[in-house]
C-alpha angles and dihedrals in degrees: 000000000000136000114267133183087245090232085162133044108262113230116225125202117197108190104205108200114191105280100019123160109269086192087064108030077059101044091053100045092038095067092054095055086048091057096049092050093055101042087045094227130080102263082173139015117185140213114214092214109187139167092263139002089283130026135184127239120218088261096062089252108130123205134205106231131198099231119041108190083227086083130045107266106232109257083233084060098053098113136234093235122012122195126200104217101191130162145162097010116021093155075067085071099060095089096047127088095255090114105068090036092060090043089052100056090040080059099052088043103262118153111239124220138182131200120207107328105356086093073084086063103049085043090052091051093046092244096124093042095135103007132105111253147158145195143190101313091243094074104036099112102039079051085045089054100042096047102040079161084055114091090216105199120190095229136122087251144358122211109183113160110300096357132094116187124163137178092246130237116070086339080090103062086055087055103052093038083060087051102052084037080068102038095049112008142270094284108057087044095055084041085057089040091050088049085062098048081248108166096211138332106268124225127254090245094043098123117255094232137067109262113257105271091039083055114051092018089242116141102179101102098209085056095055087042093059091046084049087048096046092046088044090047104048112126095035098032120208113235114249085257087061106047093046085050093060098043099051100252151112127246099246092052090051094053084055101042081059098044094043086043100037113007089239141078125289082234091051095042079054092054092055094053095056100046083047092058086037093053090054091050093046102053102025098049152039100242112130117255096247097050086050091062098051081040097063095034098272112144098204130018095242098051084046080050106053094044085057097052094045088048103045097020095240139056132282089241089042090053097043081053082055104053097040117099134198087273090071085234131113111255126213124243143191 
């Protein structure tokens, strides 16, 4: 995307699938109406498209859109850019016409964009092969997995020629503020960021997470240098003598770092890490069972399965079966 004097209004499509992220959904479309208010002429307008006439966020609240996919949408209301808001259950929208909708407007040269995890949705229908995108942290290795043609990149948002893909949650309103940076200049888009008490405008690489110690409200740094080490270290795990070695401690200390941080060991604290990353990988993918547990440092598939079950309180195999719909697809969770 490149900057452009705006000499036309630009035409946004938000693409509201059944459970979507209104947090997102709001913080995408908001900055558009500010930026029309302060430039006094009307830079975007924007089309809410949806399944049907009316579609519910994540949060129960239903809105009445302009464009339900029972009915052809008019050439004149394919939009410039068209952007996919999903949330909790993308796979729900395989059975649904968003497809063809999104092919359709990639033929006529729309720029296609996805919101949390409707980057699932561009990648399901092939419209990200070859292209750097993200998605919400909590999916970024099952979408890893999925879309092995995807660059997957762990940041807020991800512009790359004619795509727009960003994490969800307030990630979108950096992303549109970028946009409308390059559409109308630096300073209408600080002026929109300012209207929303928006310190700054963060950068498309800026991480998704919390850095260590602002995570887990730990300020001993040799603490925060063994987690980094044990979430950089999953699928082949350091030894506890290792992990002490590189952070400068003993073992002892680092037994007690983890008792006074966490109340547990630093092996247990390990353990958890891992399942955590497994459970994401189990439910919200279609990796076999058994990769899943080399994958996450676990020697042999029953030891990776009783730690599940003690962890999550049911199988590997019990928790996939829950988190399949009727679509034969994983669904996302959160």
């Amino acid at each position: 995307m490149e900057a452009t004097a705006m000499a036309e209004t630009r035409h946004v499509g938000f693409l509201l699938l059944p459970k979507f992220s209104m947090l997102a959904f709001t913080s995408a479309v908001e900055p558009l109406r500010v930026a029309n208010r302060l430039a006094d002429r009307p830079l975007y307008r924007w089309t809410m498209i949806a399944p049907a006439a009316t579609v519910s966020a994540s949060n129960g609240m239903r809105l009445l859109v302009d464009h339900g996919l029972d009915r052809p949408l008019p050439d004149v209301e394919v939009p410039d850019l068209l952007i996919v808001c999903a949330g909790f259950d993308p796979a729900e929208a395989r059975g649904l016409p968003v497809t063809a909708l999104l092919r359709r407007a990639e033929r006529r040269g729309a720029i296609l964009g996805a919101i949390d995890t409707g980057s699932f949705i561009l990648g399901w229908a092939g419209l990200l092969d070859g292209y750097e995108a993200t998605v919400h942290w909590e999916c970024l290795d099952s979408f890893r997995e999925q879309f092995p043609q995807v660059s997957v990149q762990p940041c807020l948002f991800e512009i790359d020629r004619r795509r727009m893909t960003c994490a969800g949650g307030t990630a979108a309103l950096d992303m549109m503020l970028h946009m409308i940076r390059l559409d109308a200049g630096y300073r209408l888009a600080t002026a929109v960021s300012e209207q929303f008490i928006h310190a700054g405008i963060r950068d498309s690489h800026t991480d998704q997470r919390l850095s260590i110690p602002s995570r887990y409200g730990i300020a001993h740094p040799k603490l925060a240098r063994v987690i980094r080490l044990m979430e950089e270290h999953l699928e082949e795990p350091l030894s506890l003598d290792g992990l002490a070695l590189r952070a400068g401690l003993s073992l002892r200390q680092l037994e007690r770092l983890f008792q006074g941080g966490f109340g547990q060991s630093p092996q247990r604290y390990y353990v958890a890490l891992r399942l955590q990353r497994a459970r994401s990988l189990v439910r919200y993918s279609t990796q076999p069972l058994a990769e899943i547990a080399v994958a996450c440092g676990f020697q042999s598939y029953e030891h990776f399965s009783r730690s599940y079950r003690r962890s999550a309180g049911l199988s590997p195999q019990q928790d996939r079966l829950t988190a399949y719909r009727a679509t034969d697809g994983p669904t996302i969770s959160r």
